[in-house]
C-alpha positions as CSV (number, residue, x, y, z in Angstrom):
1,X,101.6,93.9,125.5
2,X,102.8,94.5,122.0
3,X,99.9,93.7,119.4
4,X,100.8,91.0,116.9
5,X,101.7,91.4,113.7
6,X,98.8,91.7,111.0
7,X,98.7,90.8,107.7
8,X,96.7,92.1,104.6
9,X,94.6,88.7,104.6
10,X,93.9,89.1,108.3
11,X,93.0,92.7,108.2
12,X,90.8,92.4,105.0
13,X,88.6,89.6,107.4
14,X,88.7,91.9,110.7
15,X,88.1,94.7,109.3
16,X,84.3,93.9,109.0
17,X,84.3,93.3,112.9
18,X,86.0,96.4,113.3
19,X,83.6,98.3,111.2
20,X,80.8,97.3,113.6
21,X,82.2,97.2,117.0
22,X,82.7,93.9,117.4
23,X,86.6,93.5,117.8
24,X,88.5,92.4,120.5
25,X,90.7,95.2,121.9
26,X,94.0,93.2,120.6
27,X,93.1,92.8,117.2
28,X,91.8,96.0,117.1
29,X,94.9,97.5,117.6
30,X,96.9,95.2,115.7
31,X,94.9,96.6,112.8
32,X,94.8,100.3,113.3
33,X,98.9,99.6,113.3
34,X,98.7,97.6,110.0
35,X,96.4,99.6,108.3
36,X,98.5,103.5,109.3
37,X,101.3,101.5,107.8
38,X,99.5,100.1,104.8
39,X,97.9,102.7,102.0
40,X,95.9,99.3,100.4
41,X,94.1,98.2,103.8
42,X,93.5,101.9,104.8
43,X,92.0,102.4,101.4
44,X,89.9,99.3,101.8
45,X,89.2,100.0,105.3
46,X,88.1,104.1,104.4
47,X,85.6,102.6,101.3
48,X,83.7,100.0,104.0
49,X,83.5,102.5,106.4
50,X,82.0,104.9,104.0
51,X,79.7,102.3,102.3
52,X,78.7,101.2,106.0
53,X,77.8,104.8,106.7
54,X,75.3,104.9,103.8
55,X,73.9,101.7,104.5
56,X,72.8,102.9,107.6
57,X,71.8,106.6,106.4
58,X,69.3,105.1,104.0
59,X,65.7,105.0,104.8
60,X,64.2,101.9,105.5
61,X,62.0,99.9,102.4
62,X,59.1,98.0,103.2
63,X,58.4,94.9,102.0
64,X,55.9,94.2,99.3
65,X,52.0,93.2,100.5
66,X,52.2,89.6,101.2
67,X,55.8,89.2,101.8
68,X,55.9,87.8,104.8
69,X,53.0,85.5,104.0
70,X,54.8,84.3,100.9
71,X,58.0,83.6,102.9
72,X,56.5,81.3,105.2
73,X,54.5,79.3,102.3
């Protein structure tokens, strides 16, 4: 089955889902063909895997005393 073809506005909305695993198999493919073909979605697609990365790297913050309480107020 050939994967259909992809444009930029498509591949800028998958490649969040991409990023996290959450895909399908077709349109995954469809945009690792778009984005070996297209230096702006690679570029885009490189800088939110990298920012992705850090997100998850950084050590978790605790809420403030009372957060939770205040929330729910």
């Amino acid at each position: 089955m050939t994967a259909p073809r992809l444009t930029c506005a498509h591949a800028v909305e998958w490649v969040h889902d991409e990023v996290d695993g959450l895909l399908p198999p077709d349109r995954a493919e469809a945009l690792r063909t778009h984005v070996a073909s297209c230096p702006s979605c690679a570029d885009a697609t490189r800088d939110l895997r990298s920012l992705r990365a850090l997100f998850r790297a950084a050590p978790p913050v605790p809420a403030p005393p009372g957060f939770a309480e205040d929330v729910m107020d």
